[in-house]
N, C-alpha and C positions, 0 to 999 in steps of 0.2 A: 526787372520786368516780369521774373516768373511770381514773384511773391506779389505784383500787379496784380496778374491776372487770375493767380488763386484767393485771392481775397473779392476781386467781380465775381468770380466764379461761387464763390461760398455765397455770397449777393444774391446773382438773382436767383440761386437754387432755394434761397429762403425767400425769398418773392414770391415765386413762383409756384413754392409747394400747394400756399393757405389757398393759392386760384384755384389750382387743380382740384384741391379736395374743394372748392367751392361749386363749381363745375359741375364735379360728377353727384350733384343734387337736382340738378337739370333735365327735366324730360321734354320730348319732342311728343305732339300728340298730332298723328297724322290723319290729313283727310285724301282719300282718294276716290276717283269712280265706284270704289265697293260703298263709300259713304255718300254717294251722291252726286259725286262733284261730275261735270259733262264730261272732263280731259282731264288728264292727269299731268297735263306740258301746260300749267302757269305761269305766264306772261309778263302779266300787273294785279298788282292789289290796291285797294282802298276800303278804308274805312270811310263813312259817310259820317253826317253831322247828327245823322239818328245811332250810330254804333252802328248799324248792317256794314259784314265787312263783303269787299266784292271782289273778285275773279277773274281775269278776262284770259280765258283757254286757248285753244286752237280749236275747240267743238263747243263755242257759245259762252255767253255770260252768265255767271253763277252768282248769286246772292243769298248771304249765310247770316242767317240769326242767330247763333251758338249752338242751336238743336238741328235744325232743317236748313237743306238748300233749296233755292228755286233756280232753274235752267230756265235759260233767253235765249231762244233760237231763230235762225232767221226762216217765214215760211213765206215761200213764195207767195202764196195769194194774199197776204197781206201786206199792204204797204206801208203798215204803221211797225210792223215788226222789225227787229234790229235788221240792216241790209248783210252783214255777215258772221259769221261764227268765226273767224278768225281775226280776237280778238288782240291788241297789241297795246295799249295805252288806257289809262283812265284817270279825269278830274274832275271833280264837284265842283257847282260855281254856288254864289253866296244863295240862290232861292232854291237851291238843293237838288238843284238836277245834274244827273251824271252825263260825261260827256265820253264818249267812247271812240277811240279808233282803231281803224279795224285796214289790217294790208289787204288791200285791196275790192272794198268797198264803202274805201270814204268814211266819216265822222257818223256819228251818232247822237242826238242828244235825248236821253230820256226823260219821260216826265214821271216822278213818281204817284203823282196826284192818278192822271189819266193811264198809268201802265203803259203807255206808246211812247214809241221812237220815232224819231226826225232825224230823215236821212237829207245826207251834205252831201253832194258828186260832183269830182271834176267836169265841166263841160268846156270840149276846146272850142266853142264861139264863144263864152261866155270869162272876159278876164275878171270877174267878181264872185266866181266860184271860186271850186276848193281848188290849188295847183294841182292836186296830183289824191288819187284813189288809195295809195299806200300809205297810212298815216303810221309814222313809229313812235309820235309823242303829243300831247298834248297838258296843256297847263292852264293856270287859273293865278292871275296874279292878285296883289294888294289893292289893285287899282278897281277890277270885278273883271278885267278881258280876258276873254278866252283868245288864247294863242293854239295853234298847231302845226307840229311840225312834219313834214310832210317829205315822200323822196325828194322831191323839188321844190325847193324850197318852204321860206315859213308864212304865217297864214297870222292875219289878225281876225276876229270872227265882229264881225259888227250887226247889232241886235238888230231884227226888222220891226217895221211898224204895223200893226194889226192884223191883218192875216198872211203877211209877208214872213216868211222862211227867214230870213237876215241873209250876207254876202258877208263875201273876205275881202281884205287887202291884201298885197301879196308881195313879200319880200323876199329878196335875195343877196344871201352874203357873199356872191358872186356874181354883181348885177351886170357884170362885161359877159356873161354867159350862163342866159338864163334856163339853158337846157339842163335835162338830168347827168348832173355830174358832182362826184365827191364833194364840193365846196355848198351843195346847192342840197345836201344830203342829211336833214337834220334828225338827228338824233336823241337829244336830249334839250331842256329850256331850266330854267331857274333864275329866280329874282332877286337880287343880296337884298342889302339893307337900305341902301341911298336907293333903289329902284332900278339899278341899270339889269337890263335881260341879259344874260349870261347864255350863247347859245351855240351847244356842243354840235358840228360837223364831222363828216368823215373825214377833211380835208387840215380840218383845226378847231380854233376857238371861233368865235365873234362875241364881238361885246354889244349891245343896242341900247343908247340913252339917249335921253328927250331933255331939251333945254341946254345942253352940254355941259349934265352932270357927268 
């Protein structure tokens, strides 16, 4: 057993050396508020289908060119402007608009054409809103929907017609209680291969498929 373990031993020390010296070839090149950036407590990233990579801080949305940032902040007297600076989630959908959410002022969807945002908000008379103001995730499947996940529960976003905003559908992986609570607390979304929604809770997993793949 000892002459086992000194022969793995000799193993992965020679495995492991060529990584190390591989490694230490490796530089980190840092960007912070002295280079631009709004906040220095990054959230999420994305890359866009143009190469602009994006940001989403706790003091606004950042969009980087390789040279220059530009900062997206929300200004009260404009209602085309992002609804918050505390940003948590971002996905591109196929006509290249970014979709942003933000704890505690609801979804975003940008347009890169116009520079304006389109703000989502929960409203409690309205069950075709957004469930809930704190979004911690949102996604872009294979199919073109945008999903969100939201404290309470998950969100399907369905497109409007002409000068219609669009609405949500609204699910719960805990639909015996639809209040805010761990099972109802989504946190993450992802879509394998056959299509099924893969959708991370505080409480656990859920799986979500259509046709009963």
């Amino acid at each position: 057993m000892k002459f086992i373990k000194t022969i793995l031993s000799a193993y992965l020390l020679s495995y492991t050396l060529p990584l190390l010296a591989h490694d230490a070839s490796l530089q980190f090149e840092h960007l912070t508020s002295e280079q631009g950036l709004s906040q220095n407590d990054v959230n999420c990233i994305l890359q866009d289908q143009q190469g602009f990579m994006w940001f989403g801080t706790h003091d606004g949305l950042n969009k980087y060119d390789g040279y220059n940032i530009k900062v997206y902040q929300n200004d009260p007297e404009n209602k085309h402007s992002i609804s918050s600076n505390l940003i948590f989630s971002l996905a591109e959908d196929q006509c290249g608009n970014i979709w942003i959410g933000t704890t505690g002022g609801g979804l975003n969807k940008f347009d890169s054409n116009t520079e304006q945002f389109t703000r989502f908000n929960h409203n409690p008379s309205d069950d075709s809103s957004l469930s809930s103001d704190l979004v911690l995730t949102t996604y872009h499947d294979s199919q073109g929907r945008i999903w969100v996940g939201t404290q309470n529960g998950l969100n399907l976003y369905h497109q409007g017609e002409g000068d219609h905003e669009g609405s949500f559908i609204r699910l719960y992986p805990h639909p015996v209680n639809k209040t805010i609570n761990s099972a109802n607390r989504i946190t993450s979304i992802f879509e394998d291969k056959c299509g099924a929604l893969w959708v991370g809770t505080q409480y656990g997993l859920s799986k979500l498929t259509e046709n009963g793949r």
